[in-house]
C-alpha positions in Angstrom: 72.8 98.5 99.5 71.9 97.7 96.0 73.3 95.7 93.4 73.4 97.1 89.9 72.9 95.1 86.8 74.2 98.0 84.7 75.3 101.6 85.3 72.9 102.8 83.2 70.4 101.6 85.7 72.1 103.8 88.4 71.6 107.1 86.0 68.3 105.8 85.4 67.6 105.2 89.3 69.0 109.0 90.2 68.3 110.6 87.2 69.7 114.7 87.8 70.7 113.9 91.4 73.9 114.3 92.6 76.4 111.7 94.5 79.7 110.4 95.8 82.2 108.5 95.4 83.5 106.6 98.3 87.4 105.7 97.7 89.9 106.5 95.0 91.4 103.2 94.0 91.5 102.1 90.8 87.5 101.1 90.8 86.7 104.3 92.2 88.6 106.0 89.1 86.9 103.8 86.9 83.6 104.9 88.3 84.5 108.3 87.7 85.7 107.5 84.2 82.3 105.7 83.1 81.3 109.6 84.9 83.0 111.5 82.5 82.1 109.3 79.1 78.5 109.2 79.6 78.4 113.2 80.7 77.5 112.9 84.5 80.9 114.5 85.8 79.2 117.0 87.2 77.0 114.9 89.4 79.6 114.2 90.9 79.6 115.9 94.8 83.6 115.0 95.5 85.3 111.8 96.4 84.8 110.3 100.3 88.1 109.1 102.6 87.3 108.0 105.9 90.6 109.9 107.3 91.6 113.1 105.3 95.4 112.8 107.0 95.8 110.0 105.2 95.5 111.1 101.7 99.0 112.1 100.1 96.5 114.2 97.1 98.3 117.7 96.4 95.4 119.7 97.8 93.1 116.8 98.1 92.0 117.1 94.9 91.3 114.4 92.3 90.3 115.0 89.1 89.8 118.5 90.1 86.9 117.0 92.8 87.4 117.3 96.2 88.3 114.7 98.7 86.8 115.2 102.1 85.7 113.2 104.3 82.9 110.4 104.9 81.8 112.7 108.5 80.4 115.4 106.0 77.6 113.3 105.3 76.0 113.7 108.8 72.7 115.5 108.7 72.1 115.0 105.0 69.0 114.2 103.6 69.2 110.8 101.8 72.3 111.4 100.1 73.8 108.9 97.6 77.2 107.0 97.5 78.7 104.8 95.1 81.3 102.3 96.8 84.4 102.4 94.9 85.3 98.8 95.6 84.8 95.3 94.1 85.4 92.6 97.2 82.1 91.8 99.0 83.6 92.0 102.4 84.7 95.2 101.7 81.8 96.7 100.3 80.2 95.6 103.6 82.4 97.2 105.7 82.1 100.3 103.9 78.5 100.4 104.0 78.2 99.7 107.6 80.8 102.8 108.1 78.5 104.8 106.2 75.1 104.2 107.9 76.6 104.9 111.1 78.0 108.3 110.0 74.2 108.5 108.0 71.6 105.6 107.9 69.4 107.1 105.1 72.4 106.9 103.1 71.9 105.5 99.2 74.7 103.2 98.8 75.5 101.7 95.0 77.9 98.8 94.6 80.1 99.1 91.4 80.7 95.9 90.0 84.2 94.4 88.5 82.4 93.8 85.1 81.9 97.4 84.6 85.3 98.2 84.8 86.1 95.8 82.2 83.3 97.2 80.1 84.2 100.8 80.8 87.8 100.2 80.0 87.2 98.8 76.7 85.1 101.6 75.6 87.5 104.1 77.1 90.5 102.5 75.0 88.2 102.0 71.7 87.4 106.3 72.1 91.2 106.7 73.2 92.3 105.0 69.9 89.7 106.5 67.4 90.9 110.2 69.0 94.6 109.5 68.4 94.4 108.2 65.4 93.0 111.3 63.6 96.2 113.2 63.8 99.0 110.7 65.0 99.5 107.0 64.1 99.5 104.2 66.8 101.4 100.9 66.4 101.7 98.4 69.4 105.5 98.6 70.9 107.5 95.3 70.5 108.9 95.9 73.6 107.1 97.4 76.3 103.8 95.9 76.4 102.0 98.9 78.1 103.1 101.0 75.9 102.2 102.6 72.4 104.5 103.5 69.9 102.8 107.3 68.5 104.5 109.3 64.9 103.5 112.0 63.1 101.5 110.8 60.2 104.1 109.5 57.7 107.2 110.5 60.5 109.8 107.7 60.7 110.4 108.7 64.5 108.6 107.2 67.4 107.3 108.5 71.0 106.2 106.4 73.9 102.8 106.9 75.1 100.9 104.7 77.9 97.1 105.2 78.2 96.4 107.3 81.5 92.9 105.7 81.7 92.6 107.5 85.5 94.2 111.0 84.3 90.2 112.1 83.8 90.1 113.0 80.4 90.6 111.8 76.7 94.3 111.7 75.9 96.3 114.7 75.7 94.0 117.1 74.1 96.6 119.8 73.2 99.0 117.4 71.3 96.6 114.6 69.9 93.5 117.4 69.5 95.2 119.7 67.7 97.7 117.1 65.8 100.9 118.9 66.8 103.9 117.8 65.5 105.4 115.4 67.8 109.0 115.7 66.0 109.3 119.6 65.7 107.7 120.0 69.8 110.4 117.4 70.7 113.3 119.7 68.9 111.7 123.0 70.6 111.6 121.2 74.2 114.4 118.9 74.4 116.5 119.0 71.3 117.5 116.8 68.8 115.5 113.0 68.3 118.5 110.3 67.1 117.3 107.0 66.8 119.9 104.3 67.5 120.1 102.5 64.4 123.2 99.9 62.8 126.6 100.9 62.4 128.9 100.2 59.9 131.0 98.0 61.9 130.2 94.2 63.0 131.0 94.7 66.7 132.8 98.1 68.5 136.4 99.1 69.6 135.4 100.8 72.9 134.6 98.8 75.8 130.8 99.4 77.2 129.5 98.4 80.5 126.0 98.4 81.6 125.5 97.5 85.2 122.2 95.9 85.4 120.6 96.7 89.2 119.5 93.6 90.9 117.8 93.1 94.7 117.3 89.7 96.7 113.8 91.1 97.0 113.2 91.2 93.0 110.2 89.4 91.8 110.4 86.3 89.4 110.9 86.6 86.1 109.3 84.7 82.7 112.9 85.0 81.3 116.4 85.9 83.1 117.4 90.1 82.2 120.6 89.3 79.7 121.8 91.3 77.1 125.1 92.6 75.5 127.4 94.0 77.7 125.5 94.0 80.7 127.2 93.1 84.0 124.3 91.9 87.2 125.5 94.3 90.4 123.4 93.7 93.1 122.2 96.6 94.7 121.2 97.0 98.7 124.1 94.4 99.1 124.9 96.1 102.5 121.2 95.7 103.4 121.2 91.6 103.6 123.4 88.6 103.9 122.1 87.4 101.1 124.5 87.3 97.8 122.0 86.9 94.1 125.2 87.9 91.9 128.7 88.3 91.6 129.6 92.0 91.8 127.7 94.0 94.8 127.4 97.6 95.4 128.7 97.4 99.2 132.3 97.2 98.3 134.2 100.5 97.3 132.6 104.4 97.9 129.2 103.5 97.6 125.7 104.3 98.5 124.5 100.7 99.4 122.9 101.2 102.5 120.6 104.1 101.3 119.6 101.8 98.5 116.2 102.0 99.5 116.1 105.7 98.8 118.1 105.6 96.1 116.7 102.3 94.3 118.5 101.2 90.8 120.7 104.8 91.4 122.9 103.1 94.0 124.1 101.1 90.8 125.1 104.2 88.8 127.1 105.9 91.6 128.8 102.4 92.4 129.7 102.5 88.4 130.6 106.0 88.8 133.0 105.7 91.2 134.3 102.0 90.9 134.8 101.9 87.2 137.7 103.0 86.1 138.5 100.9 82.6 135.1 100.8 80.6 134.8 103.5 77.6 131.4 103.7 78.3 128.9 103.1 81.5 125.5 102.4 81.3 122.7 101.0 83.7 120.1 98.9 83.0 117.1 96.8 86.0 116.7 93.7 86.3 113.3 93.5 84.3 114.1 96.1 82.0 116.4 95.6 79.5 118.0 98.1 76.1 118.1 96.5 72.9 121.1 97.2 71.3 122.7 94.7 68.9 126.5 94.8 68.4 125.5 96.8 65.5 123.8 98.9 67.1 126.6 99.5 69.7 129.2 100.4 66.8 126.4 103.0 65.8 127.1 104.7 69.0 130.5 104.6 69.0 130.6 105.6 65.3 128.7 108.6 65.7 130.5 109.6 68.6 127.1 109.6 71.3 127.7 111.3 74.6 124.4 109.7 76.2 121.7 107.2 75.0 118.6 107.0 76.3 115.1 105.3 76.4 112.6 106.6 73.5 111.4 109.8 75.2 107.5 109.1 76.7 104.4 111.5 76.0 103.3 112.5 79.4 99.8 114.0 80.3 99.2 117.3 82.2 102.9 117.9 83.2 105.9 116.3 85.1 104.4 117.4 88.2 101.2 115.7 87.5 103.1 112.7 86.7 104.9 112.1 89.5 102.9 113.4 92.3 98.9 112.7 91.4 99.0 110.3 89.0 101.5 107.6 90.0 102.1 108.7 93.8 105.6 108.8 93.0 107.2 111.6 95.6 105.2 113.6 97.8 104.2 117.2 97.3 106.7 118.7 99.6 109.6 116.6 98.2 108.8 118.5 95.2 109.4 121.7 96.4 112.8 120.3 98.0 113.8 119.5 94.6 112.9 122.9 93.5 114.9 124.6 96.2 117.8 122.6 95.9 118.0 123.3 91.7 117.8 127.1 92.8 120.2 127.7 95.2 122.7 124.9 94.4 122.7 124.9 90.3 120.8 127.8 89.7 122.3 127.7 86.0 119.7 125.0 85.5 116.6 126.5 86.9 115.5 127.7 83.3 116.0 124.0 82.6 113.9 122.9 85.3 111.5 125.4 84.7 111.5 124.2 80.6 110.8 120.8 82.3 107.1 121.8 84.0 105.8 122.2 80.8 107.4 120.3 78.9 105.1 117.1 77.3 108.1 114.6 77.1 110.0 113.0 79.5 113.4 110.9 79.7 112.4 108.0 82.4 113.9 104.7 84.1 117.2 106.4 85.0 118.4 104.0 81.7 121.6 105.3 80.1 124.4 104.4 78.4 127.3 107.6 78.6 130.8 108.3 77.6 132.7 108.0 81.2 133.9 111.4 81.1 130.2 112.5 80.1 128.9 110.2 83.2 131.3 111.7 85.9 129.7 115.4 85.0 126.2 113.8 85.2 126.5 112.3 88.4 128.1 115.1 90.1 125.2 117.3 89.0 122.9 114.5 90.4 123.6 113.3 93.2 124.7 116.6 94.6 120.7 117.6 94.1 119.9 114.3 96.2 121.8 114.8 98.5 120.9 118.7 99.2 117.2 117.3 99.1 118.1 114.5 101.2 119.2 116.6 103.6 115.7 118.3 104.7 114.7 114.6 105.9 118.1 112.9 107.5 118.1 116.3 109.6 114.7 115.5 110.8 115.7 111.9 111.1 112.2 111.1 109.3 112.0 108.4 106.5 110.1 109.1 103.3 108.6 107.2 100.5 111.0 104.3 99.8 112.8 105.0 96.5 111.9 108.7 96.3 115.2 110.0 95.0 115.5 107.4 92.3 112.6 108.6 90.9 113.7 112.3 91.3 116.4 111.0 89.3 114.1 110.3 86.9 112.6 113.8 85.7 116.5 115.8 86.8 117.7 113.3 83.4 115.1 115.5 81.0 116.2 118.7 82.9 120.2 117.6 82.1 119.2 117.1 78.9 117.7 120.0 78.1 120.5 122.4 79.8 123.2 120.5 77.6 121.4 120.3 74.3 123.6 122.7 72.4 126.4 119.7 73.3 125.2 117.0 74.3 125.1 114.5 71.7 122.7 112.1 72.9 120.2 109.1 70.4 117.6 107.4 71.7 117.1 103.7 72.0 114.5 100.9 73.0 113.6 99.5 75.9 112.3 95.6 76.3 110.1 95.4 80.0 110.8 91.9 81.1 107.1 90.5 82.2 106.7 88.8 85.6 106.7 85.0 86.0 103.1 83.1 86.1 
């Protein structure tokens, strides 16, 4: 097994040959990354597993490279194989998996250093891209996140670096300098920026429930803000009480919290509050800033929904939350599909709008007129629970917290049906880092 002292040694050592990568963790991404900026991507054979029925991969695909398994290198002739992983004792293990399968085997060790390296380089060629057609400024607020415009536009998108997504950023918007304002108009509607009101404080009486769990990690600074009430969520789960106000009391979801994540919160508000003017939801580590000010704005203008600044996303929703992030499986996707089509089939050009769309509403954060949130939730969680269905049947137990993030991309497809009514702005979000 050898050491490199620089991957340009390794390109050196096997000049045209090809290879694989062994894993597809975050160092074997990288090594594909360093791949793909120094023009080997086609060396590369696919990426190795030792058990194909684990990988959750749509198609076992990554980065549009296979996945197979290790087995397949029996009976080769000295093939290569770059470990995609940084602990000694790991690296070990692999390597002694390998030569049993093949003991001619080349392996490569990828060091940590490289990632660091390769990242850097990546983010410097990210940045320079960007920047010819779109302005970057760091986000005040969510610190892994970029604030991107339209050169000279006063509005603002998210946008988080997908340094594992295989390619340079976006190369449809940010390569051929669309306009970020007029796409957003086209595919969601209109971009309202929550700004001051006139008025010191508002009339109407808001109420963001903020989700909290006794398993939540600690904190560098306690979640508080204006208007926001703690609820904790999974209440029914545990004996243990970390606020106040639980979700367990009332018509509530609180023992499928672990399905349902911070959306047990919203359908406890939805059906327990009866007085506030407005309802929102906020997570414990993830907060809105909204001054008073701010909050009259809302009121002022007469908002039916605010969300959180609408985020660039990278190759499509489904992309998003199936290869990149792992989110829901494949064939939870296609339960969402067929539940939008045969119980609200009204909004399947909605959905539909949403696959290609390049923006996306996330974090299940909102702040609606009660009237507008009793509509929403109906619509929602009557989707969840028709997906639900094709598991609790079976009696078999998905990903935890796979409808909350279904939740997630059905808020852009609500959106996008009600646009010629909806009156909805757009809002800041603070991410609340973790303690030392």
């Amino acid at each position: 097994m050898k050491k490199l002292t620089s991957f340009e040694e390794f390109f050196k050592d096997i000049r045209q040959d090809s290879f694989y990568i062994y894993g597809m963790s975050e160092c074997a991404q990288t090594i594909y990354m360093y791949c793909l900026l120094h023009g080997k991507k086609n060396n590369i054979k696919c990426f190795l597993v030792s058990d194909l029925n684990s990988v959750l991969k749509k198609d076992k695909v990554l980065h549009k490279k296979k996945i197979c398994e290790a087995s397949i290198l029996k009976g080769l002739e000295n093939p290569i194989v770059i470990l995609g992983a940084y602990k000694e004792s790991t690296q070990k293990e692999i390597k002694h998996y390998i030569q049993e399968i093949n003991f001619n085997a080349k392996i490569y060790c990828f060091r940590e250093q490289y990632t660091r390296e390769m990242l850097k380089k990546y983010t410097i060629q990210a940045t320079e891209y960007i920047k010819k057609s779109h302005d970057i400024s760091d986000s005040a607020y969510e610190y892994s996140f970029w604030n991107v415009t339209d050169k000279g536009s006063k509005q603002f998108y998210k946008y988080v670096l997908k340094l594992y997504a295989g390619s340079l950023p976006d190369t449809r918007i940010f390569g051929d300098g669309i306009r970020l304002d007029a796409l957003h108009q086209q595919q969601i509607g209109n971009y309202l920026f929550i700004e001051d009101g006139k008025q010191d404080a508002p009339t109407a009486k808001f109420s963001i429930y903020m989700a909290k769990s006794h398993v939540d990690k600690a904190l560098a600074e306690d979640c508080v803000s204006l208007h926001t009430i703690p609820l904790q969520v999974g209440a029914a789960l545990t004996e243990q009480r970390i606020c106040g106000l639980q979700d367990n009391v009332g018509d509530n979801l609180s023992l499928r919290n672990r399905d349902y994540c911070e959306l047990s919160a919203l359908y406890w508000a939805w059906k327990n509050d009866r007085e506030s003017d407005y309802i929102g939801l906020c997570h414990y580590r993830r907060r809105f800033v909204l001054t008073e000010k701010q909050f009259s704005f809302i009121e002022e203008h007469d908002l039916d929904a605010v969300y959180t600044v609408p985020k660039i996303i990278d190759q499509g929703v489904e992309y998003e939350f199936i290869e990149r992030c792992n989110h829901v499986k494949a064939e939870v996707w296609g339960f969402l599909n067929e539940a939008i089509y045969k119980i609200y089939p009204d909004y399947a050009e909605a959905w539909e709008q949403l696959k290609k769309a390049d923006f996306l509403i996330t974090l299940n954060m909102t702040i609606m007129k009660r009237e507008v949130l009793h509509g929403y939730c109906k619509w929602l969680f009557r989707i969840l629970e028709e997906v639900d269905r094709h598991y609790t049947e079976q009696g078999i137990q998905p990903n935890n917290r796979y409808l909350g993030y279904l939740g997630e991309c059905l808020t852009t497809v609500y959106v996008i049906k009600n646009r010629d009514w909806l009156r909805t702005g757009y809002t800041e979000v603070q991410f609340l880092k973790p303690a030392e």
